[in-house]
TORVEXLUM-214714 format. One record per residue (C-alpha): residue number from 1; residue in one letter; x, y, z. Coordinates in Angstrom, 2 decimals, decimal comma. Each point is the difference from the previous one (the first is absolute). Layout:
<seros>
+-----+----+---------+---------+---------+
|   i | aa |       x |       y |       z |
+-----+----+---------+---------+---------+
| NUM |  A |       X |       Y |       Z |
...
+-----+----+---------+---------+---------+
</seros>
This chain:
<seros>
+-----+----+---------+---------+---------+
|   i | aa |       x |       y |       z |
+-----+----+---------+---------+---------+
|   1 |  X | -275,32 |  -59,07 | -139,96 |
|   2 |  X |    3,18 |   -2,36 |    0,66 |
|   3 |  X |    3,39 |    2,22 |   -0,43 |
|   4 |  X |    1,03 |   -1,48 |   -3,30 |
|   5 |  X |   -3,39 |    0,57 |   -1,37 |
|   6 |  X |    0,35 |    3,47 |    0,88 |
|   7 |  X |    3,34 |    0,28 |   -1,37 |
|   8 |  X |   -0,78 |   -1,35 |   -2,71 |
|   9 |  X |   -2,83 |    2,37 |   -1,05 |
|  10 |  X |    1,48 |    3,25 |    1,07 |
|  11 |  X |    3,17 |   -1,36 |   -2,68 |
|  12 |  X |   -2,76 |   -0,60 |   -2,69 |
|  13 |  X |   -1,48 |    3,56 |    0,24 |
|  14 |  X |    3,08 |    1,67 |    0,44 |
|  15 |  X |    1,11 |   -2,04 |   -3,91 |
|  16 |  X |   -3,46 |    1,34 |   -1,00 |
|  17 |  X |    0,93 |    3,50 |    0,36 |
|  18 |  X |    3,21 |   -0,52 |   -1,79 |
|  19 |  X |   -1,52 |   -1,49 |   -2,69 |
|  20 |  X |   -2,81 |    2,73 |   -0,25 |
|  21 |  X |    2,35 |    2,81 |    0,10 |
|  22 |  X |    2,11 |   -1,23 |   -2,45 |
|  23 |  X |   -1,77 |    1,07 |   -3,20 |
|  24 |  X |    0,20 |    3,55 |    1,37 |
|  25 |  X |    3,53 |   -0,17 |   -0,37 |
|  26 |  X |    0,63 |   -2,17 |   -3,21 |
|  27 |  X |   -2,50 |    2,29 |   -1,70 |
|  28 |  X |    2,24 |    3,35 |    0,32 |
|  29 |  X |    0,96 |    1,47 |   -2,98 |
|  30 |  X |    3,27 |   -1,34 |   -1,56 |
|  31 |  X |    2,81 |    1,92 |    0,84 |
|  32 |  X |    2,66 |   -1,29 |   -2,67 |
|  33 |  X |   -0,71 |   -1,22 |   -3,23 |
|  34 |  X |    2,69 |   -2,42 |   -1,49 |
|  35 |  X |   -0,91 |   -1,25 |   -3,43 |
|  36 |  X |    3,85 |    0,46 |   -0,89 |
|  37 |  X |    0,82 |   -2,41 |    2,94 |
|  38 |  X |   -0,46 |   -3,69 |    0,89 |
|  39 |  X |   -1,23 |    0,16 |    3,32 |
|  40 |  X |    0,52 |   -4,01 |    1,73 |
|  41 |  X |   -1,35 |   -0,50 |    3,26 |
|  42 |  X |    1,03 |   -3,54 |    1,83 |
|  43 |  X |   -0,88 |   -2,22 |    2,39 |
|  44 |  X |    1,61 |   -1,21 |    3,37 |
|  45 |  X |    0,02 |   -3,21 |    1,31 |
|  46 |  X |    0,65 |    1,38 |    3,61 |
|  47 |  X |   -2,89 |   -1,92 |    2,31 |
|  48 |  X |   -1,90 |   -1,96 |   -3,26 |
|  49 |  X |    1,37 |   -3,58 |    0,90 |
|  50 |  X |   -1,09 |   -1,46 |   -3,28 |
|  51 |  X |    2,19 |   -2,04 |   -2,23 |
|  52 |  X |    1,74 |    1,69 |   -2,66 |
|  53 |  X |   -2,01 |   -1,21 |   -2,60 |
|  54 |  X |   -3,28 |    1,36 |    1,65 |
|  55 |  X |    1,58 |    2,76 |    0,78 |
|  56 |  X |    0,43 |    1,21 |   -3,66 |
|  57 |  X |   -3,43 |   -1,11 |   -1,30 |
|  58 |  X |   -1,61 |    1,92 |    2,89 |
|  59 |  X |    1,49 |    3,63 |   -0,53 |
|  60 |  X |   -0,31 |   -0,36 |   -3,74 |
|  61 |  X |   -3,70 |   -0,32 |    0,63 |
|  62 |  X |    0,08 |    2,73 |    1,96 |
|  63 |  X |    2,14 |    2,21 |   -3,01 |
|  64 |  X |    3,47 |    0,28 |    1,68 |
|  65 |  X |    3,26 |    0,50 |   -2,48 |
|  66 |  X |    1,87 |   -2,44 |    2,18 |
|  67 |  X |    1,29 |   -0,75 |    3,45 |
|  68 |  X |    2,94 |    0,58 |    1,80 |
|  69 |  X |    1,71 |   -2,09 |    2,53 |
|  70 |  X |    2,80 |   -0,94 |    1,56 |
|  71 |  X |    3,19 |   -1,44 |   -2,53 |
|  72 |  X |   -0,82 |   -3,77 |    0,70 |
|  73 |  X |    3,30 |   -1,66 |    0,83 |
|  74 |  X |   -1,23 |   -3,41 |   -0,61 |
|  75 |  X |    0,49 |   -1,44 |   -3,87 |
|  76 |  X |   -3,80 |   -1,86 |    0,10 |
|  77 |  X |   -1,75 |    3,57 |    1,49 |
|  78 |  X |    2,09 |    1,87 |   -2,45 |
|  79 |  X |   -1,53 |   -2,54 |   -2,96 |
|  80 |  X |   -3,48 |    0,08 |    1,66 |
|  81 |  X |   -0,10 |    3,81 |   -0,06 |
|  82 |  X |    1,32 |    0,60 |   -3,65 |
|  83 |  X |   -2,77 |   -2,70 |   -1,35 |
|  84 |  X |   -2,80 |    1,63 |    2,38 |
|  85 |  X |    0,25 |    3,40 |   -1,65 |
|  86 |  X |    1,06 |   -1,34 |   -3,65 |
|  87 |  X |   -3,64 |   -1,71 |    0,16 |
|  88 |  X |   -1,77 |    3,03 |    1,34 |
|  89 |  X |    1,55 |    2,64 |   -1,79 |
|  90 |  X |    1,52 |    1,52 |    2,63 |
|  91 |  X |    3,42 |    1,92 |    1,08 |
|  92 |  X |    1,85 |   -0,11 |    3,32 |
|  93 |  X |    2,52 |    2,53 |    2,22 |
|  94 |  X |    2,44 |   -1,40 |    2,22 |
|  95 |  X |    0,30 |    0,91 |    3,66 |
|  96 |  X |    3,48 |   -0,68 |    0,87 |
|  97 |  X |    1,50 |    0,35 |    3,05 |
|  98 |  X |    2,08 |   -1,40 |    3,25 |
|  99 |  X |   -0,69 |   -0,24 |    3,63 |
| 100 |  X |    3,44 |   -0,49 |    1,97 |
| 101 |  X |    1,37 |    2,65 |    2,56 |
| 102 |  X |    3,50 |   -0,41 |   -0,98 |
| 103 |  X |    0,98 |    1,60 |   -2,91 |
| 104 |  X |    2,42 |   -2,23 |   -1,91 |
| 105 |  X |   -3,02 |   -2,60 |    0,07 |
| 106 |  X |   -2,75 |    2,03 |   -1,07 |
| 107 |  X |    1,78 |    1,71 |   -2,63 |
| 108 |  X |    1,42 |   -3,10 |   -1,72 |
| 109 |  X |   -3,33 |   -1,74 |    0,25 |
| 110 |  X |   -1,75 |    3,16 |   -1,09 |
| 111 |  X |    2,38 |   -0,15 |   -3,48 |
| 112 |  X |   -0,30 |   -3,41 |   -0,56 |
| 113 |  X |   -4,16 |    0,25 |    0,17 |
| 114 |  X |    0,41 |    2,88 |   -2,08 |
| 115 |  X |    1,60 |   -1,53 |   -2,81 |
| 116 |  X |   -1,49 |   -2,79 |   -0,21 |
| 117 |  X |   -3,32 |    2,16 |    0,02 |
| 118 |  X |    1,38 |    2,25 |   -2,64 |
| 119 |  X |    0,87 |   -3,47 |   -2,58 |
| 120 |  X |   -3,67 |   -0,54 |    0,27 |
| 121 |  X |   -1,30 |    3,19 |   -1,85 |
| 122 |  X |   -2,47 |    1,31 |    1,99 |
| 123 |  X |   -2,31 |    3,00 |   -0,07 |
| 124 |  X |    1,65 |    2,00 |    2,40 |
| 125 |  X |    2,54 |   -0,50 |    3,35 |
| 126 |  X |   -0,68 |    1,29 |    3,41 |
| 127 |  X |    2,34 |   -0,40 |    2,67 |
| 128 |  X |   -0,74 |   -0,38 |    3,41 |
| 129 |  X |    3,58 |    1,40 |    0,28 |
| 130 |  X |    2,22 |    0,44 |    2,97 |
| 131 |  X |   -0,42 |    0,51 |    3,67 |
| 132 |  X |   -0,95 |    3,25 |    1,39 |
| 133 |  X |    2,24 |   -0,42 |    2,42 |
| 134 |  X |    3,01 |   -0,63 |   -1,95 |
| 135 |  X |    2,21 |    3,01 |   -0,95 |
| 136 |  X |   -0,05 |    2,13 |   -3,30 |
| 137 |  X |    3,09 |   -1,89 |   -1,24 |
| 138 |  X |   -1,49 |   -3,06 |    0,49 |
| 139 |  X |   -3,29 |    0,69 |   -1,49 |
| 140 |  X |    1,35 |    1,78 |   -3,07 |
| 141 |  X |    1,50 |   -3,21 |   -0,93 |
| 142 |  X |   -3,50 |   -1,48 |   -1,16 |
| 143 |  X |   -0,58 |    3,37 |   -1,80 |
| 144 |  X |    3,03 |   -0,56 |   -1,67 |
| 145 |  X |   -0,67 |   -3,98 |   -0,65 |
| 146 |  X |   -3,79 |    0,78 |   -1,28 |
| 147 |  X |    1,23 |    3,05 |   -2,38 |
| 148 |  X |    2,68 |   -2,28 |   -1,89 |
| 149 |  X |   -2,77 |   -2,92 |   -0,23 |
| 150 |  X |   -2,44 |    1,94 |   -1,76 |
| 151 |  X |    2,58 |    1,33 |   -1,91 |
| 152 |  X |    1,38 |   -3,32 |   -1,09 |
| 153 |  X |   -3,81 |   -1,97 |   -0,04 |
| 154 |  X |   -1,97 |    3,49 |   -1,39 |
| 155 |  X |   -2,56 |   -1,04 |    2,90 |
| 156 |  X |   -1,22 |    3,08 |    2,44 |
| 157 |  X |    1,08 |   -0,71 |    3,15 |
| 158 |  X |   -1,26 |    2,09 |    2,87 |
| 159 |  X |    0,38 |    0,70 |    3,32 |
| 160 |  X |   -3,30 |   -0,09 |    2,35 |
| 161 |  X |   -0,89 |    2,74 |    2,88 |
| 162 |  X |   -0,02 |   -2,58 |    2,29 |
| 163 |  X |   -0,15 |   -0,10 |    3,97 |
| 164 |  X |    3,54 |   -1,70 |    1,11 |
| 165 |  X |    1,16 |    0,24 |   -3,70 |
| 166 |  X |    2,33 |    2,77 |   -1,02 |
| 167 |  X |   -2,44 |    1,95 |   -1,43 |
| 168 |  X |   -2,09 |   -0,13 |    3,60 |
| 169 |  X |    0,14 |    3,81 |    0,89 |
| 170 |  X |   -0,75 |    3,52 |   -2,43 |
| 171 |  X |    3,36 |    1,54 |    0,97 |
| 172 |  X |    2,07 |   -3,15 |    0,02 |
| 173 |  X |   -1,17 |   -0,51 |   -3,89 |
| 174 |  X |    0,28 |    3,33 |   -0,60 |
| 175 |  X |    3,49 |   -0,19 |    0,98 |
| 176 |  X |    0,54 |   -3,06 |   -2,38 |
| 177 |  X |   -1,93 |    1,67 |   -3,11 |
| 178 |  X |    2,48 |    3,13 |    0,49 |
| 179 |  X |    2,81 |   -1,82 |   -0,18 |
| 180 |  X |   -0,68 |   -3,09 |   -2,47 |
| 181 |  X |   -1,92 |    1,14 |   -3,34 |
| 182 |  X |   -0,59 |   -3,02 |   -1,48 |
| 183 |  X |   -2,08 |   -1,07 |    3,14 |
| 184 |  X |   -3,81 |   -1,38 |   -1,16 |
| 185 |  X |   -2,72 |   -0,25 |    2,82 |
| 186 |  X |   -2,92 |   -2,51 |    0,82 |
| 187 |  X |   -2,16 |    2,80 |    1,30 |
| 188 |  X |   -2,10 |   -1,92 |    2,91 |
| 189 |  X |   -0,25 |    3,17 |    1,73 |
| 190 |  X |   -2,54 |   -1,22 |    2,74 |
| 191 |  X |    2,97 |   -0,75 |    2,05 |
| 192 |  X |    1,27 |    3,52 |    0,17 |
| 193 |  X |   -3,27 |    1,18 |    1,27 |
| 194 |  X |    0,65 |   -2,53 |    2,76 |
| 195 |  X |    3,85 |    0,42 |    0,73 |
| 196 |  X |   -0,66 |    4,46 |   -0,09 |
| 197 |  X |   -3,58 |   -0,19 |    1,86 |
| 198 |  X |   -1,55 |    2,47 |   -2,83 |
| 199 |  X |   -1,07 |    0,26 |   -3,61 |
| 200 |  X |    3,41 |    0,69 |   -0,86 |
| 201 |  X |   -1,41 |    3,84 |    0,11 |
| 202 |  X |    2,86 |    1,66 |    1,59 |
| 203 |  X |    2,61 |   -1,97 |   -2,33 |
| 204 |  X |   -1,20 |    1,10 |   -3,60 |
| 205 |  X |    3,75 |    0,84 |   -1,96 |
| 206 |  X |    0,99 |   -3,72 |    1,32 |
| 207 |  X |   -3,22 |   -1,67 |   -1,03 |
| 208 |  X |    0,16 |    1,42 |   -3,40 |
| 209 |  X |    3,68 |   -1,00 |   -0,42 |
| 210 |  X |   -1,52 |   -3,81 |    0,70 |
| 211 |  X |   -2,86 |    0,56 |   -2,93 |
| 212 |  X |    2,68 |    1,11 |   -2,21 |
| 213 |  X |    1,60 |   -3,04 |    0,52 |
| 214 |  X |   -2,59 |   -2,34 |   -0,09 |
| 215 |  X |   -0,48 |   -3,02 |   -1,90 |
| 216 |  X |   -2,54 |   -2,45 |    1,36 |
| 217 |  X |   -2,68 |    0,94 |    2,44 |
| 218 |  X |   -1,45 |   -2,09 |    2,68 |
| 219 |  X |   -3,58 |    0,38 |    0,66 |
| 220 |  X |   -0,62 |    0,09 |    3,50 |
| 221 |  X |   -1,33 |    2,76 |    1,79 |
| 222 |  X |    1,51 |    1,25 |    3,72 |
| 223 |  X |   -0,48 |    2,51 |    2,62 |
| 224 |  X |    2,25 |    1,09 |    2,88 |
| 225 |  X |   -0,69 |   -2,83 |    2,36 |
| 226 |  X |    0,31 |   -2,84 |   -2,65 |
| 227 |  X |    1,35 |   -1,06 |   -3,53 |
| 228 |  X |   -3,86 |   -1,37 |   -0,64 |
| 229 |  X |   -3,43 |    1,72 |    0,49 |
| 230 |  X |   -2,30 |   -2,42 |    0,75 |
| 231 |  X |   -1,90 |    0,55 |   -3,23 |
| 232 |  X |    0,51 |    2,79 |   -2,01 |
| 233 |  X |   -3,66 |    0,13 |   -1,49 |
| 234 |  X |   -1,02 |    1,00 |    3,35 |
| 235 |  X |   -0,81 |    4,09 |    0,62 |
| 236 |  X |    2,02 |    0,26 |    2,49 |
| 237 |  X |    3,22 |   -0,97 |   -1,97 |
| 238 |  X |   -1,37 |    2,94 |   -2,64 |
| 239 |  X |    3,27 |    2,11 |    1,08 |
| 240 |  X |    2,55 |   -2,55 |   -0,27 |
| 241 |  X |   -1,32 |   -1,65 |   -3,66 |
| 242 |  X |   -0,16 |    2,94 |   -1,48 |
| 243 |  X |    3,26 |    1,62 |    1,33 |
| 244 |  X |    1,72 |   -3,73 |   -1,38 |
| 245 |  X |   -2,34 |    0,99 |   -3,64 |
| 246 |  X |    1,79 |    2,70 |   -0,39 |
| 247 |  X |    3,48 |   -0,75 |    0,79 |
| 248 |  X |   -0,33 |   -3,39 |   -2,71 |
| 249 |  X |   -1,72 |    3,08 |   -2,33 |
| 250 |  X |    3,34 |    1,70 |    0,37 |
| 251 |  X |    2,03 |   -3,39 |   -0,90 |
| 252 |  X |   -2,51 |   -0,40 |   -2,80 |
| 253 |  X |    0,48 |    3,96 |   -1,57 |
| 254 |  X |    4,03 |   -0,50 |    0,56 |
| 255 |  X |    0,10 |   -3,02 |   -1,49 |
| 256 |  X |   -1,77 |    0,63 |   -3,30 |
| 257 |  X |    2,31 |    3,59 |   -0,08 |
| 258 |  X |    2,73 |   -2,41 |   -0,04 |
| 259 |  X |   -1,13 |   -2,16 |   -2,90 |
| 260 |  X |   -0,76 |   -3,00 |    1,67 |
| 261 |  X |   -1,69 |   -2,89 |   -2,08 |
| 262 |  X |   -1,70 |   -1,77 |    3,37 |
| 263 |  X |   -0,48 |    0,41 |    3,60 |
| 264 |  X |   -0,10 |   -2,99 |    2,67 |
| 265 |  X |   -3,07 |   -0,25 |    2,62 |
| 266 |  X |    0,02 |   -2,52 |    3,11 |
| 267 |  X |   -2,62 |   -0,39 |    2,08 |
| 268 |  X |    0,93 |   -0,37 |    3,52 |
| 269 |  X |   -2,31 |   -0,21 |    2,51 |
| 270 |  X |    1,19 |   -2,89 |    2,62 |
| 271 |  X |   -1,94 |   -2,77 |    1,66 |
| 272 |  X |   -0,07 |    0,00 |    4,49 |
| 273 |  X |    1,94 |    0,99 |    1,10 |
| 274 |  X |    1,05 |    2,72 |   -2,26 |
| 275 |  X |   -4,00 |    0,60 |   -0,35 |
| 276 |  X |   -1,37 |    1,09 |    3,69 |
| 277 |  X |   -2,48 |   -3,02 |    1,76 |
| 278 |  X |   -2,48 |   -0,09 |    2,55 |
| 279 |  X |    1,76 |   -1,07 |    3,21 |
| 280 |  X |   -0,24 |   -3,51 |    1,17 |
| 281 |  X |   -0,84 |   -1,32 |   -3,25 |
| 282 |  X |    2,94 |    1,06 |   -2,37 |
| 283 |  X |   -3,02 |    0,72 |   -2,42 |
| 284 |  X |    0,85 |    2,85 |   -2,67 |
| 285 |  X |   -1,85 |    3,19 |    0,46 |
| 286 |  X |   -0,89 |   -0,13 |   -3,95 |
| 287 |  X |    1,12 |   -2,27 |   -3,28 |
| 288 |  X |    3,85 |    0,23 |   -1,03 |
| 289 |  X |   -1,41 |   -1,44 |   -3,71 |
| 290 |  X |   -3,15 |    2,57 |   -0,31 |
| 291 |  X |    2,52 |    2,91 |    1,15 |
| 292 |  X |    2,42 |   -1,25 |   -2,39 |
| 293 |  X |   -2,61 |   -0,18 |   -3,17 |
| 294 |  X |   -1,25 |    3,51 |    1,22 |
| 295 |  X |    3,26 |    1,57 |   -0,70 |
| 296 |  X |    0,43 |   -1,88 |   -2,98 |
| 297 |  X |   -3,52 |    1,36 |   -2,18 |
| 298 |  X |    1,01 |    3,44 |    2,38 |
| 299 |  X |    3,47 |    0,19 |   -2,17 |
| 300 |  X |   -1,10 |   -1,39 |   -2,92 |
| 301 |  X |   -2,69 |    2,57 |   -0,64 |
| 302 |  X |    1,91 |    2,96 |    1,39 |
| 303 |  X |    3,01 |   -0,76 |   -2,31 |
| 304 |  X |   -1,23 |   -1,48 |   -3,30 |
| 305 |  X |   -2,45 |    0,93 |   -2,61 |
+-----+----+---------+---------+---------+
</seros>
């Protein structure tokens, strides 16, 4: 057998036992009921490379709430993206966010995406906010910016537990929580399991000070050596899915304590390189889109009548 014939049949059995554990774990028993709740679970555009248009037809047909993407700067996108969902009955999030070292720069580009993003009336915000390398000074500054913009707009905007964000670490949030109250997460926890090594297991008081604050959820699934399992219907990953279950349980129960009308889903699991491939062929170890519908029917029948 040639090598990529090989490779390519060990990569088809090893998506066949993904796919045949899965029903093992979609068929547990709910653990949170939420007829008092809108639960809306979106889509990401991260790795599709479709237009738009197709884009939006697609994950309707696959029963997605909406999508969320990056704040398109350009005017014709910006048209393009508005019309796309109008037609399919969809809603969108904005991911807004700014990529310069320097501060000055990143901050003022950061605001200006922001409101602009804000004018548009979206879903939700997150912000890919800050450097985690810039001080607490600095970084409380877009804390500051996103809390009078939702104010002003009455749009959530929150911040996401991000690698290289300000939110990258469990104490360094912890230390922003404490002292800022109005502070609203994007819990995409998978990247604390990363930064910490564990399950979060020996940080419990400062993971539960995140739930509480938590307003959007990303659905991806880590473990200590990477923001991404490789597929999370897969037995091995049994620890680390269910240990991610029952923190978004926790967001769920706090959350409908609180009073709130709707909670915001996004599945997130990334395309190669994000997803692990074989080496040599850059081919991904399982399907980013199957993964991504997994967690969508695994959400949408744990949460909802």
């Amino acid at each position: 057998m040639k090598r990529r014939d090989f490779i390519g049949t060990t990569l088809g059995a090893g998506i066949g036992v993904g796919l045949a554990a899965s029903p093992l774990l979609a068929s547990k028993r709910k653990q949170t009921n939420t007829p008092d709740m809108k639960i809306k679970i979106l889509a990401t555009n991260w790795g599709d490379g479709d237009t738009i248009e197709g884009f939006c037809k697609k994950i309707k047909s696959y029963g997605y709430d909406g999508l969320e993407v990056w704040y398109p700067t350009d005017a014709g996108d910006r048209e393009r993206l508005v019309n796309a969902t109008k037609t399919n009955g969809l809603e969108y999030g904005f991911l807004v966010g700014a990529y310069q070292p320097d501060f000055q720069p990143h901050f003022e580009l950061f605001e200006t995406n922001l409101r602009a993003a804000a004018k548009m009336k979206p879903l939700y915000i997150n912000c890919h906010s800050g450097k985690d390398f810039f001080s607490y000074e600095q970084n409380k500054q877009f804390l500051d910016l996103t809390n009078k913009v939702s104010k002003e707009s009455d749009i959530g905007i929150h911040h996401e537990t991000h690698r290289s964000r300000i939110m990258y670490s469990a104490p360094v949030t912890r230390n922003f929580i404490e002292k800022n109250p109005d502070l609203t997460l994007t819990l995409d926890i998978s990247h604390w399991c990363n930064v910490h090594e564990t399950l979060l297991q020996d940080q419990k008081e400062t993971v539960d000070m995140a739930l509480q604050c938590t307003r959007h959820i990303h659905l991806r699934v880590g473990h200590p050596e990477s923001p991404q399992v490789n597929d999370p219907r897969a037995p091995e990953w049994k620890e680390a899915l269910e240990q991610h279950l029952a923190w978004w349980d926790k967001v769920i129960e706090l959350r409908k304590k609180a009073g709130a009308d709707t909670m915001t889903f996004l599945t997130e699991f990334g395309p190669a390189d994000y997803m692990p491939t074989i080496p040599y062929t850059r081919q991904p170890v399982a399907n980013q889109w199957d993964i991504n519908r997994y967690m969508l029917e695994l959400i949408r029948n744990r949460y909802t009548s």
